[in-house]
Structures are given as C-alpha cells and as structure tokens.
NUDOSE-245538 format. One record per residue: residue in one letter; z, x negated, y negated of N, C-alpha, C in turn; chain. Coordinates in nm, 2 decimals, decimal comma. Atoms other than C-alpha are relative to their C-alpha. Layout:
residues N
SITE   res      n_w      n_u      n_v     ca_w     ca_u     ca_v      c_w      c_u      c_v   chain
SITE     A        Z        X        Y        Z        X        Y        Z        X        Y       A
...
END
This chain:
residues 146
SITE   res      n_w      n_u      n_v     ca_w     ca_u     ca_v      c_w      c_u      c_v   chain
SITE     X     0,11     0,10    -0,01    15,66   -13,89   -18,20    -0,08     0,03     0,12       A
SITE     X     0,03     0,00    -0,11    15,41   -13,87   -17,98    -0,05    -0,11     0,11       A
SITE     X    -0,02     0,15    -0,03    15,33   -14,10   -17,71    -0,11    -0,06    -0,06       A
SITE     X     0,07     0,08     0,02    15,00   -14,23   -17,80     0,04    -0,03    -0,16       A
SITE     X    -0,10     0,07     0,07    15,19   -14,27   -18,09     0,08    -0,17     0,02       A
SITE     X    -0,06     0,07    -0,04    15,45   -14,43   -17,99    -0,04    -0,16     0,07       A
SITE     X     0,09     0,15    -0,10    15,22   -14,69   -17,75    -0,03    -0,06    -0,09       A
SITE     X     0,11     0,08     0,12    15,02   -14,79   -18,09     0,07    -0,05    -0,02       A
SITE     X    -0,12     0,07     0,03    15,34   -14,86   -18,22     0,08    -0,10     0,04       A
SITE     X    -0,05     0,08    -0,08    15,47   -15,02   -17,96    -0,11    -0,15    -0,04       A
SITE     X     0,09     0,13    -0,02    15,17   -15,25   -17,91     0,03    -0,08    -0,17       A
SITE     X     0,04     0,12     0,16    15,14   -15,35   -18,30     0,18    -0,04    -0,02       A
SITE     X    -0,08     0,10    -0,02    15,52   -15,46   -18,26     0,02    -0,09     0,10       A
SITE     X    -0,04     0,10    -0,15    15,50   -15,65   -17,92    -0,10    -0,10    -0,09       A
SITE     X     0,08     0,14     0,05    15,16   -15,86   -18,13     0,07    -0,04    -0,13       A
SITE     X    -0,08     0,07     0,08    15,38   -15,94   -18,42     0,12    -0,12     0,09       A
SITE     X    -0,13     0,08    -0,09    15,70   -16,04   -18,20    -0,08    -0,16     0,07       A
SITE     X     0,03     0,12    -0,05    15,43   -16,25   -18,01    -0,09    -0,11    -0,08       A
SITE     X     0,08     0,07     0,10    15,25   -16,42   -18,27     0,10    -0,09    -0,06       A
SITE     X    -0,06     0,12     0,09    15,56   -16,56   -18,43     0,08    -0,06     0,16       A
SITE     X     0,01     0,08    -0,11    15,65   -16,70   -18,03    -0,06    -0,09     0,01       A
SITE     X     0,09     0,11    -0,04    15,32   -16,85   -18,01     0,02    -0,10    -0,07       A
SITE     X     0,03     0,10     0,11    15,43   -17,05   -18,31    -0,05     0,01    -0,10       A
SITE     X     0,05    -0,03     0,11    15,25   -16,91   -18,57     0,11    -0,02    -0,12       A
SITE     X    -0,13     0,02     0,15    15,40   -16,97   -18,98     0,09     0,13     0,01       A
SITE     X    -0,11    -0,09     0,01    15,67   -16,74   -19,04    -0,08     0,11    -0,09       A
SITE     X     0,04    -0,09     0,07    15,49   -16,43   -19,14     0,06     0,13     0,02       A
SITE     X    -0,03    -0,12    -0,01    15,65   -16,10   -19,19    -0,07     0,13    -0,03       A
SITE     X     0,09    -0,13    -0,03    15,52   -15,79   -19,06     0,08     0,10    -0,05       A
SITE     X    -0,08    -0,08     0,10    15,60   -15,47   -19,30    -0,14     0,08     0,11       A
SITE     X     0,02    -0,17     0,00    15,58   -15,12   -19,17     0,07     0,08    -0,07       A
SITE     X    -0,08    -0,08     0,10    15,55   -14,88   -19,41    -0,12     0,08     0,01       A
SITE     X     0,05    -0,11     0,00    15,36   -14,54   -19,49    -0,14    -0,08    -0,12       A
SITE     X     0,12    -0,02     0,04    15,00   -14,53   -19,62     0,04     0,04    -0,19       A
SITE     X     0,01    -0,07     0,09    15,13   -14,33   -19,91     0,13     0,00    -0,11       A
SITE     X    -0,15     0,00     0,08    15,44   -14,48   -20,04    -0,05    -0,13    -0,13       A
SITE     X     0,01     0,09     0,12    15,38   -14,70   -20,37     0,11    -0,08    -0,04       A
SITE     X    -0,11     0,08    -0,03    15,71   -14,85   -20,38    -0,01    -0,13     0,10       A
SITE     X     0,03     0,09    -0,08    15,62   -15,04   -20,07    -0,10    -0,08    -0,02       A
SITE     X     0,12     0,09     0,03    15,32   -15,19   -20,16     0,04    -0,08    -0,12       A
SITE     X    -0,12     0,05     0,16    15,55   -15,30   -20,48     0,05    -0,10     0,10       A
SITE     X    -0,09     0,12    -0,08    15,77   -15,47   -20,24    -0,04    -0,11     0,04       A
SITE     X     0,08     0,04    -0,06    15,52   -15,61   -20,08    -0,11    -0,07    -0,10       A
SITE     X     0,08     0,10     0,09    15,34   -15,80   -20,37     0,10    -0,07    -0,02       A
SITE     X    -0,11     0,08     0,06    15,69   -15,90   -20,47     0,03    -0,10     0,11       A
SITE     X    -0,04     0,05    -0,13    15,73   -16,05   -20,11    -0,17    -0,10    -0,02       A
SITE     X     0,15     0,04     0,04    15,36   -16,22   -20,18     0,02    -0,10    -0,09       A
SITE     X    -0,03     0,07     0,07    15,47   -16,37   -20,48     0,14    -0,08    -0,03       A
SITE     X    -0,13     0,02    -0,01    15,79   -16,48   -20,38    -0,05    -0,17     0,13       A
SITE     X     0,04     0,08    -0,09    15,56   -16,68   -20,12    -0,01    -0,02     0,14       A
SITE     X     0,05    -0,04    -0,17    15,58   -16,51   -19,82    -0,12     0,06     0,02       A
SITE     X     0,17    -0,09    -0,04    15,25   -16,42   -19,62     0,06     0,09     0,06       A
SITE     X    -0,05    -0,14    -0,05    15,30   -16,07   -19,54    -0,12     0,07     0,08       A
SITE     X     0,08    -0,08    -0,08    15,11   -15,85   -19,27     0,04     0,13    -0,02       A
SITE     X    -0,01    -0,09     0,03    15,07   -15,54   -19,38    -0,02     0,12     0,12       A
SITE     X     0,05    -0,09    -0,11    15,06   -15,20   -19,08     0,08     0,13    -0,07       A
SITE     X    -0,03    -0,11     0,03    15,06   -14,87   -19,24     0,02     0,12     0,16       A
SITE     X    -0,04    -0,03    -0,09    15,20   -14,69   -18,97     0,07     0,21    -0,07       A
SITE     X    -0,02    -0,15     0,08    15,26   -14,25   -19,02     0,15     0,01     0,07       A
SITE     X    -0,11    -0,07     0,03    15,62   -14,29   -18,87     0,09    -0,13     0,02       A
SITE     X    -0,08     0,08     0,04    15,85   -14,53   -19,02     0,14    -0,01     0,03       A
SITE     X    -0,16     0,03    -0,11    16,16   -14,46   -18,83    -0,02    -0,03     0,12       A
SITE     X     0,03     0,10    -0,16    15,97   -14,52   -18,50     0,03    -0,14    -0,02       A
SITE     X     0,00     0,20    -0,04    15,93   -14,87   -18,60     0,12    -0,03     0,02       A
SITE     X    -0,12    -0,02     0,04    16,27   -14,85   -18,74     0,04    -0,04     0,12       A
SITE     X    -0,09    -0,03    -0,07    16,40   -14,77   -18,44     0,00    -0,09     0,15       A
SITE     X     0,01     0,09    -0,12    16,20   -14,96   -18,19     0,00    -0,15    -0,06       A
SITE     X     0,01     0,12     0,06    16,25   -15,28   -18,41     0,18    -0,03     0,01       A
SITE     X    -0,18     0,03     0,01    16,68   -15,23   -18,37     0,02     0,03    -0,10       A
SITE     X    -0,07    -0,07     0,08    16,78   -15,11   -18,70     0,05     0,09     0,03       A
SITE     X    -0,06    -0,16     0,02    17,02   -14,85   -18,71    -0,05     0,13    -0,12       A
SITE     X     0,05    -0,10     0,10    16,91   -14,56   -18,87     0,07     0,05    -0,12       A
SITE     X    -0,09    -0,05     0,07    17,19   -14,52   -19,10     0,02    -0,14    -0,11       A
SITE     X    -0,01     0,09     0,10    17,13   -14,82   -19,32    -0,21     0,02    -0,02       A
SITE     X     0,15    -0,06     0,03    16,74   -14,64   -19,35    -0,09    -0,04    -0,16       A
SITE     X     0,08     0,01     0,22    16,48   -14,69   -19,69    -0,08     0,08     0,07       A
SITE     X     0,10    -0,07    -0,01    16,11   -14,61   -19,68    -0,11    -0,10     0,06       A
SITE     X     0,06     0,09    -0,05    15,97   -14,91   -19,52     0,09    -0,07     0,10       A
SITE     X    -0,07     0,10    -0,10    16,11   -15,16   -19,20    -0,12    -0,11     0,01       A
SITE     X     0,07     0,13     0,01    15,97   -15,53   -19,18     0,07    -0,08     0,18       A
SITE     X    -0,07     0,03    -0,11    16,04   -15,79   -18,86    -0,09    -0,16    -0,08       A
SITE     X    -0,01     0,15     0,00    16,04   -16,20   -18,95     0,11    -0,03     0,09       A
SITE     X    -0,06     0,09    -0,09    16,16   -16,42   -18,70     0,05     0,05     0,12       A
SITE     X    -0,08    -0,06    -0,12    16,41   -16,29   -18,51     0,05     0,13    -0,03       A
SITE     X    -0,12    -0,09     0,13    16,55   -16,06   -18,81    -0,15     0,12     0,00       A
SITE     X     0,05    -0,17     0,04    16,45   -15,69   -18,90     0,05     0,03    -0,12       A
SITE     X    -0,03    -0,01     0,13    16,45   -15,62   -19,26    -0,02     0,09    -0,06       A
SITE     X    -0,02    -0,12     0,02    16,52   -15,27   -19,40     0,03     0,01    -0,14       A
SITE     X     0,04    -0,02     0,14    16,39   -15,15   -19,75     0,00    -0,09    -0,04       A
SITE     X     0,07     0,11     0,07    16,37   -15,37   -20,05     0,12    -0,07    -0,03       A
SITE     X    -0,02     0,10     0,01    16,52   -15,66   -19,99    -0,08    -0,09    -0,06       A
SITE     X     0,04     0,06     0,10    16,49   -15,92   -20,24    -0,03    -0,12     0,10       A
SITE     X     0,10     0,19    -0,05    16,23   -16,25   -20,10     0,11    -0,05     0,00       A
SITE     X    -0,12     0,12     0,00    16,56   -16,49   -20,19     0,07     0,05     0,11       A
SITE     X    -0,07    -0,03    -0,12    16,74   -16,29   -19,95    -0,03    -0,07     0,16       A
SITE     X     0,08     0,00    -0,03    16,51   -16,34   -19,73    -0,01    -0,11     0,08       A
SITE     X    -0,01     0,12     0,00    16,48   -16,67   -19,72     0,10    -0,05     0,06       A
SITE     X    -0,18     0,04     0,00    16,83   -16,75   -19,74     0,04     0,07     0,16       A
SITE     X    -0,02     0,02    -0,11    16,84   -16,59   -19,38    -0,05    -0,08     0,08       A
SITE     X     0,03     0,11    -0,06    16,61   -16,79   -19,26     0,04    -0,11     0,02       A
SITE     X    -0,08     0,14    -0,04    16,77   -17,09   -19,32     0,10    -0,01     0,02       A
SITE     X    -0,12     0,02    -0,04    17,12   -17,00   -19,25    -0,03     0,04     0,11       A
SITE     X     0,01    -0,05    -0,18    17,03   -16,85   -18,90     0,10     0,06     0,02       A
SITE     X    -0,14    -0,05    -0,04    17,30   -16,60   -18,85    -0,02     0,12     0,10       A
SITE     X     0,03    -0,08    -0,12    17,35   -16,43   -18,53     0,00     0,19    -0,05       A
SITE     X     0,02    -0,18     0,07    17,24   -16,03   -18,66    -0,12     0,04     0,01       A
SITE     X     0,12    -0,13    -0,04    16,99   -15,74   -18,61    -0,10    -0,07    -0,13       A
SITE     X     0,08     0,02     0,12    16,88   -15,86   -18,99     0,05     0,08    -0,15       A
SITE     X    -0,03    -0,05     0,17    16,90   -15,73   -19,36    -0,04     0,08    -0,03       A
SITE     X     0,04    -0,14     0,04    16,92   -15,40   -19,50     0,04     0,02    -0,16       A
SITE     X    -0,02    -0,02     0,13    16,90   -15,29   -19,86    -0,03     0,19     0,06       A
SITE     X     0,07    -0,16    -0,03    16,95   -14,88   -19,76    -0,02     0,04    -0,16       A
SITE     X     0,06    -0,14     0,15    16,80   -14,59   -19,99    -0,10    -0,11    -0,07       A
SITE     X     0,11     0,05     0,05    16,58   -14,70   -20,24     0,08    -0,05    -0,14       A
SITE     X    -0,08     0,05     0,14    16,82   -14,85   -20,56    -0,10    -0,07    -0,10       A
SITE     X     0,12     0,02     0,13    16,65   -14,87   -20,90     0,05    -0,14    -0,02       A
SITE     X    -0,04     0,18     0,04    16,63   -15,25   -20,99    -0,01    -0,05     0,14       A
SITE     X     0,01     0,08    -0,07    16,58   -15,34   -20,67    -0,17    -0,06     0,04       A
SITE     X     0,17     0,04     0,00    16,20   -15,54   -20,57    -0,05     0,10     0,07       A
SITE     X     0,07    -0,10    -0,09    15,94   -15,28   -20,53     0,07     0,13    -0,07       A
SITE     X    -0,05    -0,12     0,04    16,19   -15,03   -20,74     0,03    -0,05    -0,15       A
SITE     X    -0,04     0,05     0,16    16,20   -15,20   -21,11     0,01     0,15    -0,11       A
SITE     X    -0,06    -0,08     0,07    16,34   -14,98   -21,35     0,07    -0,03    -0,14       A
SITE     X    -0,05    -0,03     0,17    16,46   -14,93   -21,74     0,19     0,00     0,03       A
SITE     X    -0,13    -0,05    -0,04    16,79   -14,80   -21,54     0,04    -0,09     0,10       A
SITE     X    -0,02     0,04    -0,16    16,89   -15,06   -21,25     0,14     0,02     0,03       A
SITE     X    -0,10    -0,02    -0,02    17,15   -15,00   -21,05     0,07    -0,13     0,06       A
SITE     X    -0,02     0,07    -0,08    17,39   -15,23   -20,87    -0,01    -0,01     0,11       A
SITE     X     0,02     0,00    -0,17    17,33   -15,29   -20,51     0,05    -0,12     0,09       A
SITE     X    -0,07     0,10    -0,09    17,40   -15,50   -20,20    -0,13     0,00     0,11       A
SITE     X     0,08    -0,01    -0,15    17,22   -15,63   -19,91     0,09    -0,05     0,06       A
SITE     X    -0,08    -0,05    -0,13    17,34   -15,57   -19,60     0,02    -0,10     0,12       A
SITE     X     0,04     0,06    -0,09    17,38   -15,83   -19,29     0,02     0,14     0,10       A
SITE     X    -0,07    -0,01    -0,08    17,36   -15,63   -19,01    -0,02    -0,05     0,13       A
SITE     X     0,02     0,05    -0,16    17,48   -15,68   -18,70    -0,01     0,01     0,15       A
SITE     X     0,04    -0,12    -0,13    17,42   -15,63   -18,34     0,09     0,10     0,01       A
SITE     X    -0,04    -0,15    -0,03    17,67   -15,37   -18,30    -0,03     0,09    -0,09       A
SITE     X    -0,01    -0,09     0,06    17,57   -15,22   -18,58     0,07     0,01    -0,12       A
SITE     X    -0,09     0,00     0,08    17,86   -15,28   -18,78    -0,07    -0,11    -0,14       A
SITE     X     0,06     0,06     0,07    17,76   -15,46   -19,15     0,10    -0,10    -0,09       A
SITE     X    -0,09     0,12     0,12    17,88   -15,72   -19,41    -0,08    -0,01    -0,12       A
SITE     X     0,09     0,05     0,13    17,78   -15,78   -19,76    -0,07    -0,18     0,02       A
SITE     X     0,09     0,13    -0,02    17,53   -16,09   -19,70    -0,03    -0,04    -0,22       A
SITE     X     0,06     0,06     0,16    17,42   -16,06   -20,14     0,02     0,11    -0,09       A
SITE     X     0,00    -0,09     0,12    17,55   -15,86   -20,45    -0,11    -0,05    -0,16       A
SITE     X     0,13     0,04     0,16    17,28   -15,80   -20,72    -0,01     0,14    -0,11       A
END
C-alpha cells in the first residue's frame, strides 16, 4: 500500500469512528472494492434490513481490514465498522443487530470467504455457514449457525 494510500484510508476510517462518537445514528461504514458485485448485494440487503449504510469504495480492502482490527485470517471481499464492532464479509443484518444489543466485549463479526446462501451471495446451491464472534485476541466463537 502506498502511503498516500494508506493516509486516505486512514482519514475515511478516523471520520467514520468519529461520526458515530459525535452521536450520530448507528450507521455502518462498508469498505469494499469498486468492482465487486457481491458487495453492493450485501449492501442493499443491509438497506433493507434497515440499516443506513455508508458506502467508501476503497482499491485495498485488506488495508481497511487491517487498520479496522480484523485478523486477516477470518478475510471475505468487503470489511464494514458499526459501533464499536468490525464486520467481515456477508454477515446477515439479524446478526448485526443482535450484536448491537447484546454488547459483547469483541473485535466484531466475521462471516469468512464468501459462502453461497449467505446475504449478498444468494444462490440455487446454499451452503451452511457460521458467523463468527471475534475476539480481541483474535481467537473466535460461533455467535450464529445458518
């Protein structure tokens, strides 16, 4: 990455982080690629689920990743940041939610890879999946089987 990279990056997560400080509604900020169609899937599904979503196409998706705390080894094709939480691939809105109001001390929620049947990945074939709590060290827990 380069830095003026990286700085852009930086800055458009420090005005998210501080927007939901100032008090603003709970809106979740999605970094995701220009060119990924999946994500913009996710991200209607996140829309109609009744979250306001802030959309920042961003060209490197593990930077955020990375400057947002996720571990890179629970990875998709998109990284998001509500509240306090960081939320990795397509996680299902209920999920979502459901951390919000239980408040649990963790980095946030990961759905790795991209699993058919999951929101943002609908499919004829769905597979089973899991989302992920994870937590600050890193280490995870099944938070939701779907």
């Amino acid at each position: 990455m380069t830095k003026p990279t990286a700085v852009f990056l930086a800055t458009i997560i420090l005005a998210a982080v501080s927007s939901h400080q100032a008090g603003a509604a709970e809106t979740i900020d999605v970094f995701k690629s220009p060119y990924c169609g999946c994500c913009g899937k996710w991200v209607d599904h996140l829309r109609q689920s009744g979250l306001a979503v802030r959309t920042h196409e961003v060209g490197d998706v593990p930077a955020a990743r990375k400057q947002l705390g996720m571990p890179e080894r629970y990875a998709s094709c998109h990284t998001a940041k509500i509240a306090a939480y960081v939320i990795e691939g397509h996680v299902p809105a209920a999920d979502i939610q459901r951390l919000l109001a239980e408040k649990p001390k963790a980095v946030g929620l990961a759905v790795p890879s991209m699993p058919p049947g999951s929101p943002g990945m609908e499919s004829t074939r769905p597979v089973p999946y899991q989302t992920l709590l994870v937590k600050d060290a890193g280490a995870a827990e099944v938070f939701a089987q779907h």
